[in-house]
mmCIF file of the N, C-alpha and C atoms, coordinates in Angstrom:
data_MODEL
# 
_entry.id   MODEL 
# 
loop_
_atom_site.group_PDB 
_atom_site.id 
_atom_site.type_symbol 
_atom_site.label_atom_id 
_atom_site.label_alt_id 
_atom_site.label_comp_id 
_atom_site.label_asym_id 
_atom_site.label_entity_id 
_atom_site.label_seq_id 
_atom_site.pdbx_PDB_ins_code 
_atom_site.Cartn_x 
_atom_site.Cartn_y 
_atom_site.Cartn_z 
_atom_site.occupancy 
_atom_site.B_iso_or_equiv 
_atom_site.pdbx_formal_charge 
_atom_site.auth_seq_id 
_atom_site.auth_comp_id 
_atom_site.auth_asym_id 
_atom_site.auth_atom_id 
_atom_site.pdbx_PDB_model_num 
ATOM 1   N N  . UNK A 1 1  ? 23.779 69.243 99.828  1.00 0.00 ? 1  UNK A N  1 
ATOM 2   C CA . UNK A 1 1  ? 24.385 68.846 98.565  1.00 0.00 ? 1  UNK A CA 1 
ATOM 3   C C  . UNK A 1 1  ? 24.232 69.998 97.570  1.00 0.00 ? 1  UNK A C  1 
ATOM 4   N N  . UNK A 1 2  ? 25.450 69.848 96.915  1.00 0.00 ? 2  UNK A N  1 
ATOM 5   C CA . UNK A 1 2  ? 25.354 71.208 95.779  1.00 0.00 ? 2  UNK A CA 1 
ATOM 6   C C  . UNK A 1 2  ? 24.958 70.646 94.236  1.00 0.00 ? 2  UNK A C  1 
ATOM 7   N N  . UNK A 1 3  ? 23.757 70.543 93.762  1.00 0.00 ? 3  UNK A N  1 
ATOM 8   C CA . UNK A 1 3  ? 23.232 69.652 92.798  1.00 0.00 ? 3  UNK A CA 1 
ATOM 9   C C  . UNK A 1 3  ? 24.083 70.116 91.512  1.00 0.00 ? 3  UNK A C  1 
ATOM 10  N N  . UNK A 1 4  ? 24.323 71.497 91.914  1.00 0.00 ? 4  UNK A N  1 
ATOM 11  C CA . UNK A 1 4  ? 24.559 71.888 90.314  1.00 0.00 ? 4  UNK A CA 1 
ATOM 12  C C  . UNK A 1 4  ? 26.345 71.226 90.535  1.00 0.00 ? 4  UNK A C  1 
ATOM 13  N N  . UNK A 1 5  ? 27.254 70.958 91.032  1.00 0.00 ? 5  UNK A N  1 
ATOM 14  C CA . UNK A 1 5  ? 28.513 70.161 91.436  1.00 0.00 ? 5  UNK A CA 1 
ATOM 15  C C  . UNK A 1 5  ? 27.796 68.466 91.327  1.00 0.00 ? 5  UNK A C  1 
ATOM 16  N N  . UNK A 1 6  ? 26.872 68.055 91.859  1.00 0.00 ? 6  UNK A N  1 
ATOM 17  C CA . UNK A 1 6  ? 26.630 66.726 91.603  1.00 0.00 ? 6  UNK A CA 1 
ATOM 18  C C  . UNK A 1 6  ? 26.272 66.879 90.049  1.00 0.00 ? 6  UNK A C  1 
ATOM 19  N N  . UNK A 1 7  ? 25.491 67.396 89.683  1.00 0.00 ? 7  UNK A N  1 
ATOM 20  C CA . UNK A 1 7  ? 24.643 67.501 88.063  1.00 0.00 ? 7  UNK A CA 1 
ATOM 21  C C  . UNK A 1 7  ? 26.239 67.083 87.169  1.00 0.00 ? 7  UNK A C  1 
ATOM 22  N N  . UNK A 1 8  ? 27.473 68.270 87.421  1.00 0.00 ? 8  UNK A N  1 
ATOM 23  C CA . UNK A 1 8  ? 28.389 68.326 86.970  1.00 0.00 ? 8  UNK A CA 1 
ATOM 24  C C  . UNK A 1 8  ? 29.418 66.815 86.716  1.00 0.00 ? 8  UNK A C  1 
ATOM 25  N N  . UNK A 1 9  ? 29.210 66.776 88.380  1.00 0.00 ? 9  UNK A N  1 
ATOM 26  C CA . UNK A 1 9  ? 30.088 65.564 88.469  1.00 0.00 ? 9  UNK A CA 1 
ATOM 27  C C  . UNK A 1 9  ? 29.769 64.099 87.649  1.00 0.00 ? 9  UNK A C  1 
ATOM 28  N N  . UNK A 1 10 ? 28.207 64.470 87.524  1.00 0.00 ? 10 UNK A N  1 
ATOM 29  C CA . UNK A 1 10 ? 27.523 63.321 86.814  1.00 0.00 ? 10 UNK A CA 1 
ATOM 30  C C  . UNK A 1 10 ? 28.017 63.443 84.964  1.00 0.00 ? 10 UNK A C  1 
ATOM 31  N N  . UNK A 1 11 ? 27.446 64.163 84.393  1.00 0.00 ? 11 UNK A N  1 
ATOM 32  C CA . UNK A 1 11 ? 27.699 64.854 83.557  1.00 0.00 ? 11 UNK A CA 1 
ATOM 33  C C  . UNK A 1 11 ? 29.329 64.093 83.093  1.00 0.00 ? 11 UNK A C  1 
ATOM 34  N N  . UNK A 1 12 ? 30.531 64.673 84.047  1.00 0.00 ? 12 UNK A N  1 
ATOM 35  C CA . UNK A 1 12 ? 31.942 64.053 83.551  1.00 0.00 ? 12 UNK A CA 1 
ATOM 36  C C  . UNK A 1 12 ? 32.403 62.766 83.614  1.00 0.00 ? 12 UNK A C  1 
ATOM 37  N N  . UNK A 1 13 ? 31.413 62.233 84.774  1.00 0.00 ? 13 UNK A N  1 
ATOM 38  C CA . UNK A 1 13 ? 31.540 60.463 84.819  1.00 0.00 ? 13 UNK A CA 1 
ATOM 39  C C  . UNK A 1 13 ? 30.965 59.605 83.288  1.00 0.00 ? 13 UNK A C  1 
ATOM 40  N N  . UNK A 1 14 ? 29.726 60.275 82.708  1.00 0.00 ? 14 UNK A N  1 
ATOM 41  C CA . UNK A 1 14 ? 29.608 59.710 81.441  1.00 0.00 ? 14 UNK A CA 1 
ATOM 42  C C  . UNK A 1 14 ? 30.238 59.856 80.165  1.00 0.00 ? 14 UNK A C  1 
ATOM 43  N N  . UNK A 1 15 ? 30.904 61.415 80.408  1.00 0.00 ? 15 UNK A N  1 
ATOM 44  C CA . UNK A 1 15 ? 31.545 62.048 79.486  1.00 0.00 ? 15 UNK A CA 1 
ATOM 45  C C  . UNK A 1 15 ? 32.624 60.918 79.163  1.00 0.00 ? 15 UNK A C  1 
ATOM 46  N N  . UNK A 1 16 ? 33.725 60.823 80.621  1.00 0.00 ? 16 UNK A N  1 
ATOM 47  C CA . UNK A 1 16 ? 34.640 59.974 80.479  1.00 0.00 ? 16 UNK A CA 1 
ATOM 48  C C  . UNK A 1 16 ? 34.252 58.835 80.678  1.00 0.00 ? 16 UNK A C  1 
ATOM 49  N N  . UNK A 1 17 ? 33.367 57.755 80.759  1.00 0.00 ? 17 UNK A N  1 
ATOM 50  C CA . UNK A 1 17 ? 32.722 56.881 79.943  1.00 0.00 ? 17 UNK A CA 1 
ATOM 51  C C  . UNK A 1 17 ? 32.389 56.552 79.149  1.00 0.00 ? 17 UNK A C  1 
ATOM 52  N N  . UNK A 1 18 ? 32.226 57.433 78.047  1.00 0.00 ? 18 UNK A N  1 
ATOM 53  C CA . UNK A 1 18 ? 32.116 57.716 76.737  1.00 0.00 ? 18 UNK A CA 1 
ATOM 54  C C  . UNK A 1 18 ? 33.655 57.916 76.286  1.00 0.00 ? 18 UNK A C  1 
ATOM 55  N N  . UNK A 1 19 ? 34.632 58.229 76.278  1.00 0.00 ? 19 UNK A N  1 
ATOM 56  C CA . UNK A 1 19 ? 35.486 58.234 75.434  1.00 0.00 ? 19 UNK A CA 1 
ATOM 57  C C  . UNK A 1 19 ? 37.072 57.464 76.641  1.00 0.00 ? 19 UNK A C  1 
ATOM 58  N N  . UNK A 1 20 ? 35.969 56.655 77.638  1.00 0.00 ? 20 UNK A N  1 
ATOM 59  C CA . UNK A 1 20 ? 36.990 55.679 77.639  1.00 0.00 ? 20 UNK A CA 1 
ATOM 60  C C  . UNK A 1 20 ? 37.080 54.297 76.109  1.00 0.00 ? 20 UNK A C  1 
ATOM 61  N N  . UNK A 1 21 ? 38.210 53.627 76.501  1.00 0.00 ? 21 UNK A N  1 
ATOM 62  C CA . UNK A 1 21 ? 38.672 53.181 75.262  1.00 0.00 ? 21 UNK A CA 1 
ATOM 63  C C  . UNK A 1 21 ? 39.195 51.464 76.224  1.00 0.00 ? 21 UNK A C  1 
ATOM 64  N N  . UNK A 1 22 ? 39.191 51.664 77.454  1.00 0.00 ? 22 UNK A N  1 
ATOM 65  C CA . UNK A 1 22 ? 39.352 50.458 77.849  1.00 0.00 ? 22 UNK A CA 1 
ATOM 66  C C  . UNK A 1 22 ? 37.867 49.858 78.157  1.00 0.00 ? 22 UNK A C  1 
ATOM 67  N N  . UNK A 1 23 ? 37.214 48.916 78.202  1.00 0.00 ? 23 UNK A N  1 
ATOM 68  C CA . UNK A 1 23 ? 35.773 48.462 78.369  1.00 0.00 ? 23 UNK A CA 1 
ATOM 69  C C  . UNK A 1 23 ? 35.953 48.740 80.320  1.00 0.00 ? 23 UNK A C  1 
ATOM 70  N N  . UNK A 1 24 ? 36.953 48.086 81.141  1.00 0.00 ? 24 UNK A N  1 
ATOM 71  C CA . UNK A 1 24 ? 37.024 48.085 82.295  1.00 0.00 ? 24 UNK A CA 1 
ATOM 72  C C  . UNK A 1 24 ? 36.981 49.528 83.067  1.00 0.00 ? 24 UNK A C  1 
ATOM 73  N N  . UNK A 1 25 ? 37.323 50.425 82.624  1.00 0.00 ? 25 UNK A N  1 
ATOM 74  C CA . UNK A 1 25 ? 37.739 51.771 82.411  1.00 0.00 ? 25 UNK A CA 1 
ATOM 75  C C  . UNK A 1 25 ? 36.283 52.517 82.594  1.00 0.00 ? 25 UNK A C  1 
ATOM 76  N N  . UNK A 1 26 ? 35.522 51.949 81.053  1.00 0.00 ? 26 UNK A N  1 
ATOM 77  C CA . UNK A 1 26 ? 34.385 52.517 80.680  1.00 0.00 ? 26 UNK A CA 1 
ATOM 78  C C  . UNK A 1 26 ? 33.574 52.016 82.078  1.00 0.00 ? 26 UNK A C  1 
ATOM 79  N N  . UNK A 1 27 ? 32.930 50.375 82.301  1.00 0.00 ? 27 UNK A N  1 
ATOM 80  C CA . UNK A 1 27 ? 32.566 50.182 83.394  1.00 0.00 ? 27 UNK A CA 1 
ATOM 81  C C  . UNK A 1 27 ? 32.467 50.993 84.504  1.00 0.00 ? 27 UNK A C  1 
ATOM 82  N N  . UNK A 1 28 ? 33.973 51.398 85.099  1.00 0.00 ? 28 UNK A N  1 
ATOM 83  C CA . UNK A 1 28 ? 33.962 51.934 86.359  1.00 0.00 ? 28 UNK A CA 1 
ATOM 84  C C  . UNK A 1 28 ? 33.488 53.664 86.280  1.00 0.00 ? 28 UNK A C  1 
ATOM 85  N N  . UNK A 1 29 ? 33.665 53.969 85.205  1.00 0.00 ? 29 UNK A N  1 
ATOM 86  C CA . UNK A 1 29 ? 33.023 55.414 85.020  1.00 0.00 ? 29 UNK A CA 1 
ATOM 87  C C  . UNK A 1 29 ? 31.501 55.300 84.763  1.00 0.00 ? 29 UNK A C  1 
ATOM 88  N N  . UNK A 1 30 ? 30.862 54.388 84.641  1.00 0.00 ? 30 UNK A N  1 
ATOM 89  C CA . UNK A 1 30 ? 29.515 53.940 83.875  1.00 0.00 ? 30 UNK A CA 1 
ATOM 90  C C  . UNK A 1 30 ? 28.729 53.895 85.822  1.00 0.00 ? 30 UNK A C  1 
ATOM 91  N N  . UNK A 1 31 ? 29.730 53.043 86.525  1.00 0.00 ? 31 UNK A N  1 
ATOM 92  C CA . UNK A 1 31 ? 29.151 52.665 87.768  1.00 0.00 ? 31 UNK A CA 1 
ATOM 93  C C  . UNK A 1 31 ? 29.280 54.346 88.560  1.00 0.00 ? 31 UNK A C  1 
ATOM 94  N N  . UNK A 1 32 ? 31.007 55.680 88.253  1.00 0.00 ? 32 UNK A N  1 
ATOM 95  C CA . UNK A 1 32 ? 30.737 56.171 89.275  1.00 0.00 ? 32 UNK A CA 1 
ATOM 96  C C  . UNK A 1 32 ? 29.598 57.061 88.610  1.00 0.00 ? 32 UNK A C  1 
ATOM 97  N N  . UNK A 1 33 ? 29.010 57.150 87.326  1.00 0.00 ? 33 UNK A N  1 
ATOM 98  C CA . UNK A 1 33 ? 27.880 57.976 86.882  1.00 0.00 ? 33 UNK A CA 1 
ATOM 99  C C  . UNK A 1 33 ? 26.562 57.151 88.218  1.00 0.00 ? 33 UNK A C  1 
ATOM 100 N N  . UNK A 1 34 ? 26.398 55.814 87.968  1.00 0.00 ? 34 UNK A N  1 
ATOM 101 C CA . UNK A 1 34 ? 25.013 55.518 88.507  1.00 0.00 ? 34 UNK A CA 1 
ATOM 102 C C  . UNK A 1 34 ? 25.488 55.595 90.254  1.00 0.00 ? 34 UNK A C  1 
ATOM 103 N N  . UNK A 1 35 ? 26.328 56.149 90.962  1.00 0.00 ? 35 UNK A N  1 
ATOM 104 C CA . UNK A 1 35 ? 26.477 56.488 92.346  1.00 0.00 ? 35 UNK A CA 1 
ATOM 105 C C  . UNK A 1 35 ? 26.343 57.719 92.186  1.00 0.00 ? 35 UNK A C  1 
ATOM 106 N N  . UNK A 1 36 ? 26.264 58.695 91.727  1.00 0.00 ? 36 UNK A N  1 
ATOM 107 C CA . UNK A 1 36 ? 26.333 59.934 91.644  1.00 0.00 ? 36 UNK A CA 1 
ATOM 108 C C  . UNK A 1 36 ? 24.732 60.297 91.357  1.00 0.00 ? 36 UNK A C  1 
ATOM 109 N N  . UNK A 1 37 ? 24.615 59.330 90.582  1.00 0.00 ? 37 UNK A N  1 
ATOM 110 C CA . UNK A 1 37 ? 22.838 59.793 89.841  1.00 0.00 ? 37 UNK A CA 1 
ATOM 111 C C  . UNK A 1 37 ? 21.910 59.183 91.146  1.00 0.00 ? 37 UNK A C  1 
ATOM 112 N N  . UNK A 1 38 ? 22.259 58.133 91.853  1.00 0.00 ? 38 UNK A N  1 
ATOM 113 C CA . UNK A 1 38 ? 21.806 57.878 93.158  1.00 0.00 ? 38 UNK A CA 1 
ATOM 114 C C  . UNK A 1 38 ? 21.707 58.362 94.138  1.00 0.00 ? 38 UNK A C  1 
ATOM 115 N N  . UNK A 1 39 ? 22.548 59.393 94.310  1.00 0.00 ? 39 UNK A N  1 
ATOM 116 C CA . UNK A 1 39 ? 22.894 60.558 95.441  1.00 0.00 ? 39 UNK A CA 1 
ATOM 117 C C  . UNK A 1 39 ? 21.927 61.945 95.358  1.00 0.00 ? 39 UNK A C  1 
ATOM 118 N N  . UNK A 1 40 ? 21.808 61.467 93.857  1.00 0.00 ? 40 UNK A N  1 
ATOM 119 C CA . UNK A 1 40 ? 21.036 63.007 93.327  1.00 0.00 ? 40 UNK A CA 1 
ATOM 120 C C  . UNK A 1 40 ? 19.808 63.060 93.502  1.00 0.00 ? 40 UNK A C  1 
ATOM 121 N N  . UNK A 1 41 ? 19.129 61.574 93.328  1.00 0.00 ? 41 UNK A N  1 
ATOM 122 C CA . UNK A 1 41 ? 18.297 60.897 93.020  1.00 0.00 ? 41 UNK A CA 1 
ATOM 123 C C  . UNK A 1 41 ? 17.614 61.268 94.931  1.00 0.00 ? 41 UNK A C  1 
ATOM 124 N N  . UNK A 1 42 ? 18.358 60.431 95.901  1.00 0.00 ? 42 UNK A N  1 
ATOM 125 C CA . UNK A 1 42 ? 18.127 60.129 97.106  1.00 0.00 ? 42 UNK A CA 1 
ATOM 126 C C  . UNK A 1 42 ? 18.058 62.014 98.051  1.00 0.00 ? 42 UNK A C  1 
ATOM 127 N N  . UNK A 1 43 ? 18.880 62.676 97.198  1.00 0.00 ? 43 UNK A N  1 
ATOM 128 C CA . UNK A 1 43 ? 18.687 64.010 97.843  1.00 0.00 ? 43 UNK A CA 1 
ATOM 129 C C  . UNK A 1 43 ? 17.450 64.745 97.565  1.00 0.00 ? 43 UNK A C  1 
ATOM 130 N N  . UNK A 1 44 ? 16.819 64.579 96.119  1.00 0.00 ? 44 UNK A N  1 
ATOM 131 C CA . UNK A 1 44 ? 15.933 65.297 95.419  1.00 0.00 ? 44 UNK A CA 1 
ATOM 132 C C  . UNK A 1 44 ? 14.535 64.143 96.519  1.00 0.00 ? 44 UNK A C  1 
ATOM 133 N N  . UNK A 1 45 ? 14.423 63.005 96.531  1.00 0.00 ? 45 UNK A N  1 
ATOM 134 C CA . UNK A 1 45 ? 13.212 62.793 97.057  1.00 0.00 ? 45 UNK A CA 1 
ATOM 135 C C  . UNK A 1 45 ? 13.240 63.073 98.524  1.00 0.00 ? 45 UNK A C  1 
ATOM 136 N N  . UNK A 1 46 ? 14.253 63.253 99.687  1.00 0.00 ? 46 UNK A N  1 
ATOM 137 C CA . UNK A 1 46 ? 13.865 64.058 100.702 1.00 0.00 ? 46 UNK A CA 1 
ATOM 138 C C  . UNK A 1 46 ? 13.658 65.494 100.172 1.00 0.00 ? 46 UNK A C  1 
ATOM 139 N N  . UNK A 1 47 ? 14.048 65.998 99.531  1.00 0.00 ? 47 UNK A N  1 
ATOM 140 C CA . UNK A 1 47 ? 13.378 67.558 99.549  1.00 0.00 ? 47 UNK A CA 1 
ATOM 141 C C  . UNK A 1 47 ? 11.413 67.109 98.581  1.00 0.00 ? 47 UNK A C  1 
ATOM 142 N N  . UNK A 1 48 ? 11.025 66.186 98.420  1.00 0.00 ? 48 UNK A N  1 
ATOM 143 C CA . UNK A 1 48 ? 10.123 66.319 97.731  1.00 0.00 ? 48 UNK A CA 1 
ATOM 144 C C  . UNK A 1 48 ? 10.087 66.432 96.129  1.00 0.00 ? 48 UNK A C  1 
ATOM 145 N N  . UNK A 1 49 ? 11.230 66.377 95.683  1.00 0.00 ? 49 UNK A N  1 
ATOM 146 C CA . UNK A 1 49 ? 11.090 66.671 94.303  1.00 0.00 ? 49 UNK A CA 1 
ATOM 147 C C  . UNK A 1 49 ? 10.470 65.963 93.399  1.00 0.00 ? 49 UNK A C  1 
ATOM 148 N N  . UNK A 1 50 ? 9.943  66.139 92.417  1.00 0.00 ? 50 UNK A N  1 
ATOM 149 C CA . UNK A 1 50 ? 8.950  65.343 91.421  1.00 0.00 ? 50 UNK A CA 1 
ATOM 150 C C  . UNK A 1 50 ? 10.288 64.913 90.622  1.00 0.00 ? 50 UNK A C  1 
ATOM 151 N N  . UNK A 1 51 ? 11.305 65.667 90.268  1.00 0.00 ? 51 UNK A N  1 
ATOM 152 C CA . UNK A 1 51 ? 12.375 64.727 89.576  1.00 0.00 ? 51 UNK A CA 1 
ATOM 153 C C  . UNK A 1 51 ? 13.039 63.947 89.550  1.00 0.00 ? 51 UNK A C  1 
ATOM 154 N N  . UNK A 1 52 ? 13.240 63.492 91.514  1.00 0.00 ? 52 UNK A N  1 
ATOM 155 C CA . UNK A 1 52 ? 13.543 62.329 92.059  1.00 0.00 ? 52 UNK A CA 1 
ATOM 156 C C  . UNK A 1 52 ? 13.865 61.147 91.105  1.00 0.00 ? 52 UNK A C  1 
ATOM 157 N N  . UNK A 1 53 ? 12.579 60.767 90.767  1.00 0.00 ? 53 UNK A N  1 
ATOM 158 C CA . UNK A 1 53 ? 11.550 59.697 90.518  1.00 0.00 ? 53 UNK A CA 1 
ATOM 159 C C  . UNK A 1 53 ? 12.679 59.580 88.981  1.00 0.00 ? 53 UNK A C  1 
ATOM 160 N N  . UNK A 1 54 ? 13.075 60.324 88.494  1.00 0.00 ? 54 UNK A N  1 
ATOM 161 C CA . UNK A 1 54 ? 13.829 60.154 87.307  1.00 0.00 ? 54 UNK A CA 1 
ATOM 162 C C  . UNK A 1 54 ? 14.881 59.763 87.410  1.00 0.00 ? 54 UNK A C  1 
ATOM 163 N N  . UNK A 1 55 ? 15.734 60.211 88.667  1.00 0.00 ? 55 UNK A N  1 
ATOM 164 C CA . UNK A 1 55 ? 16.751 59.466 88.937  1.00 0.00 ? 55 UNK A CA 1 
ATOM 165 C C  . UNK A 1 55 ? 17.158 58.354 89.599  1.00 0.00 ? 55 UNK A C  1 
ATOM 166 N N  . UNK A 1 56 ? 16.110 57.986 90.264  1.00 0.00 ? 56 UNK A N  1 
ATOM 167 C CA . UNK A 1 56 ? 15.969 57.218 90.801  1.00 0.00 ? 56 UNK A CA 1 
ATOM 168 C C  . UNK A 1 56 ? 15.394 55.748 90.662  1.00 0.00 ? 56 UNK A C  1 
ATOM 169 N N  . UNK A 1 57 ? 14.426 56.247 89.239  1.00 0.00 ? 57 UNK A N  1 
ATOM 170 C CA . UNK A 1 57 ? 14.250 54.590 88.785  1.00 0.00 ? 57 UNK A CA 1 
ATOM 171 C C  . UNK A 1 57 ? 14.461 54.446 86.950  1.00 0.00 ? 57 UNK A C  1 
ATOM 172 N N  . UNK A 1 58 ? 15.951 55.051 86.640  1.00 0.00 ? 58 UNK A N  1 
ATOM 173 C CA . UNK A 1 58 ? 16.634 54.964 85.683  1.00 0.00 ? 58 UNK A CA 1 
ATOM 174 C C  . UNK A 1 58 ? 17.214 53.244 85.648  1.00 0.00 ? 58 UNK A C  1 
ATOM 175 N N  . UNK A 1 59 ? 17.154 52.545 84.889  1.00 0.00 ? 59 UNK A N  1 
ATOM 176 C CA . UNK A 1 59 ? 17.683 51.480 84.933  1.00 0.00 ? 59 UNK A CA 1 
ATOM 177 C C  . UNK A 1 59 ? 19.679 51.254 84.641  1.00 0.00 ? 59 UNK A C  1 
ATOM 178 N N  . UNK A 1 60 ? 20.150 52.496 84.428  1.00 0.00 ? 60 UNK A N  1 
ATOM 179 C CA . UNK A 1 60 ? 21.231 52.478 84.046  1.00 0.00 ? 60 UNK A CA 1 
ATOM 180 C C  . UNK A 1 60 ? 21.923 54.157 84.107  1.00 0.00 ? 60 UNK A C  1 
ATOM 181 N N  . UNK A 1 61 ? 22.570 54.270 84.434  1.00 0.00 ? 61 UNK A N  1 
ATOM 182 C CA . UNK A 1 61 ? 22.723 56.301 84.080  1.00 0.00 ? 61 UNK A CA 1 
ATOM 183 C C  . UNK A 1 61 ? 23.760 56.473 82.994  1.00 0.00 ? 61 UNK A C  1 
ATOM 184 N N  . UNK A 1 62 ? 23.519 55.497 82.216  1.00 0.00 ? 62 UNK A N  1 
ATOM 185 C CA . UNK A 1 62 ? 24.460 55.502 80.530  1.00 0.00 ? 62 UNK A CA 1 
ATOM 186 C C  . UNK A 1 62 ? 23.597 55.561 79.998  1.00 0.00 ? 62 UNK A C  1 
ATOM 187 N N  . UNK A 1 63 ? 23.760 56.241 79.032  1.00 0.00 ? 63 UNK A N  1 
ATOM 188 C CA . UNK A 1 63 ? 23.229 56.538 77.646  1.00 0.00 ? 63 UNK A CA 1 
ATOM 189 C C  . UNK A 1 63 ? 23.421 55.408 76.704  1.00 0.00 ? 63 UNK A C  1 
ATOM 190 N N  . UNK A 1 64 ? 22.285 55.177 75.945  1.00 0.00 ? 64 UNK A N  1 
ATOM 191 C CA . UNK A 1 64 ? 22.413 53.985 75.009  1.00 0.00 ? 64 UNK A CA 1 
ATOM 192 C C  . UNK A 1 64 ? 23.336 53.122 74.729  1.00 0.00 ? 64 UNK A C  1 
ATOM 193 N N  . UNK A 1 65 ? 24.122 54.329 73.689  1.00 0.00 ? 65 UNK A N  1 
ATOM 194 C CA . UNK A 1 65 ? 25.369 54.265 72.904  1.00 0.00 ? 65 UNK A CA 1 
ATOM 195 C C  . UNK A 1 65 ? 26.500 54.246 73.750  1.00 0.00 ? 65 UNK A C  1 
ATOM 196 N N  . UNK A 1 66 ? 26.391 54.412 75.260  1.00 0.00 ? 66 UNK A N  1 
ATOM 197 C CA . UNK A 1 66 ? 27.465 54.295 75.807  1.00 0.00 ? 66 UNK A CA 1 
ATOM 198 C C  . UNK A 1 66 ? 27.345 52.500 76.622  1.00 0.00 ? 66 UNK A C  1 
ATOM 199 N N  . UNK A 1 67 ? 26.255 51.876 76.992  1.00 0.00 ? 67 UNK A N  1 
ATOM 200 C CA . UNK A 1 67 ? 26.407 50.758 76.808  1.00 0.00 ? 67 UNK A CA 1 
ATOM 201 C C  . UNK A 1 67 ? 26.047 49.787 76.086  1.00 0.00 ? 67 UNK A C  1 
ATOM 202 N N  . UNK A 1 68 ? 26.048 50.483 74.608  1.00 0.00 ? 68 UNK A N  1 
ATOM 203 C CA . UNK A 1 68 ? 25.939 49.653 73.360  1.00 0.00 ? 68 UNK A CA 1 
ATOM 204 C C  . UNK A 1 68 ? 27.419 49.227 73.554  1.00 0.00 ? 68 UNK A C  1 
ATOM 205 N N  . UNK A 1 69 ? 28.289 49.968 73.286  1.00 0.00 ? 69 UNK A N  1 
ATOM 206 C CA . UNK A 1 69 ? 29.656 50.117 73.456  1.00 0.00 ? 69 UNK A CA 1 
ATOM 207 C C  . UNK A 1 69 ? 30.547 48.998 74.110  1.00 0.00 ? 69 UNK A C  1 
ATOM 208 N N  . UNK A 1 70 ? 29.720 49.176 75.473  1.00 0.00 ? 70 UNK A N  1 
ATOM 209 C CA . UNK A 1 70 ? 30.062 48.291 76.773  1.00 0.00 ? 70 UNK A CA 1 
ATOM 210 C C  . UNK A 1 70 ? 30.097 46.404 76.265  1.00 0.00 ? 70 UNK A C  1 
ATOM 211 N N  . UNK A 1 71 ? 28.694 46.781 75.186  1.00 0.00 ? 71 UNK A N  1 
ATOM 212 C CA . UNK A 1 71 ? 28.619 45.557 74.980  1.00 0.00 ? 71 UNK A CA 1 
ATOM 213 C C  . UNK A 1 71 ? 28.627 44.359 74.105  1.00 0.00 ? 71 UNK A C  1 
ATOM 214 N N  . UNK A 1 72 ? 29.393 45.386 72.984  1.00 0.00 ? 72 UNK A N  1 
ATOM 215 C CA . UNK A 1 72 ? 29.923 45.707 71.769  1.00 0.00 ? 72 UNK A CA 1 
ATOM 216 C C  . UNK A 1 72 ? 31.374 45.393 71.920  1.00 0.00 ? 72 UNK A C  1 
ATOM 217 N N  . UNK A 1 73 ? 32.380 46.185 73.035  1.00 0.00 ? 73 UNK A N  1 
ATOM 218 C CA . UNK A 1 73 ? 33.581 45.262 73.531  1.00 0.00 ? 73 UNK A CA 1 
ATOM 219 C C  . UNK A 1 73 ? 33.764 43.924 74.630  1.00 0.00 ? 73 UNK A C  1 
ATOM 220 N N  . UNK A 1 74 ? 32.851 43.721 74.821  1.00 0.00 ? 74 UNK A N  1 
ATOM 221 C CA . UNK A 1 74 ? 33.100 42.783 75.383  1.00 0.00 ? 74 UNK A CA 1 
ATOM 222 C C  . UNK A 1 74 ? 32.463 41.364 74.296  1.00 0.00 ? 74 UNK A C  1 
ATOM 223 N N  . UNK A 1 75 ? 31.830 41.771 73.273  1.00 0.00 ? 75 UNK A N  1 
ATOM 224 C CA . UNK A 1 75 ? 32.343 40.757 72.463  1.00 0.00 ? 75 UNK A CA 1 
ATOM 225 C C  . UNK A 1 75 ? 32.872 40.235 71.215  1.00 0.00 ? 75 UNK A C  1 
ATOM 226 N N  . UNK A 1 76 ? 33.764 41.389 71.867  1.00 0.00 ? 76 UNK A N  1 
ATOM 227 C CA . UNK A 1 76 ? 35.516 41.268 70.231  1.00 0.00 ? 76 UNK A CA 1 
ATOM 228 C C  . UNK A 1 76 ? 36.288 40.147 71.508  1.00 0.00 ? 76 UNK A C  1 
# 
């Protein structure tokens, strides 16, 4: 795995989670961030990494304000 292409890929899944504008939209970019952060997560603890552990027991791979948002439209 090429982390710094996963790091990336992660990185644009929240980006465009963040300035999605549909809630359903936001969701599915919210979910492909936490498959991506899982991959990263699951690669870093076979090599041993101590950072694993960060990605791996994140409860969410959104940022606050991005499922404040989430949950903020869903009740307008």
């Amino acid at each position: 795995m090429d982390l710094n292409k996963a790091y990336a890929a992660h990185q644009r899944a929240l980006m465009a989670a963040g300035m999605a504008t549909d809630p359903q939209a936001r969701r599915e970019r919210l979910a492909d961030a936490a498959r991506i952060a899982t991959c990263i997560g699951s690669f870093q603890q076979d090599l041993g990494a101590a950072a694993a552990q960060a990605w791996m027991h994140t409860p969410s791979a959104a940022p606050a304000h991005l499922e404040a948002g989430l949950h903020g439209a869903a009740a307008r």
